[in-house]
C-alpha positions, 0 to 999 in steps of 0.5 A, a space after each residue: 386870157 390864155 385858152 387851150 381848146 383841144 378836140 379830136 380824141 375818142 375811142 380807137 381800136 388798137 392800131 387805129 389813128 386820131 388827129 388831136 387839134 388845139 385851138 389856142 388864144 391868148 398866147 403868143 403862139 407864133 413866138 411860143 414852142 408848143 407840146 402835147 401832154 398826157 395823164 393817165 390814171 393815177 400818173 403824172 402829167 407828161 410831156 409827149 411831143 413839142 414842137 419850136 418856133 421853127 418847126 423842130 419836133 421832138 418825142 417822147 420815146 413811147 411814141 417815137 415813130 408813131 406821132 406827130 407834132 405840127 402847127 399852124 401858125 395862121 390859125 394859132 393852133 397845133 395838132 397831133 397826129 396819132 398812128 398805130 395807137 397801143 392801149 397804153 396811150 390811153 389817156 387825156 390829152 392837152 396842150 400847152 407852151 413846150 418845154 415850160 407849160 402855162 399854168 392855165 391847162 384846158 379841158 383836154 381831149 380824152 383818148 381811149 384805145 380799146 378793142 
């Protein structure tokens, strides 16, 4: 059974930082590229960050220069850490395969980014 349990998020000021963290089962994750999405209210899904097999990351251009992607393949789990976060990252955040997401989603983790 495929499982993403993702944690780490909660309410930052802007210009703070949070490190989102995926647990995964289920997958083959040393196999499998890895992404982050996000939703906000009342917008579509999007992809954000991913990250391959081998270790190339690619970004969204909203926040190019301000996250990143990593993995851990020893624990099957991916990470994000988020720096100088805008109010406009507010969203709930999970994770899935990059590129071509499962149809099993998590909870996700919600971020808020308020003063």
């Amino acid at each position: 059974q495929v499982q993403f349990v993702e944690s780490g998020g909660g309410l930052v000021q802007p210009g703070g930082s949070l490190r989102l963290s995926c647990a995964t089962s289920g997958i083959f994750f040393s196999t499998s590229d890895m992404g982050w999405y996000r939703q906000a209210p009342g917008k579509q899904r999007e992809l954000v960050a991913t990250v391959t097999t081998t270790g190339n990351t690619n970004y969204a251009d909203s926040v190019k220069g301000r996250f990143t992607i990593s993995r851990d393949n020893n624990k099957y789990t991916v990470y994000l850490q988020m720096n100088s976060l805008k109010a406009e990252d507010t969203a709930v955040y999970y994770c899935n395969t990059g590129g071509t997401a499962l149809p099993s989603w998590g909870q996700g983790t919600q971020v808020t980014v308020s003063s």
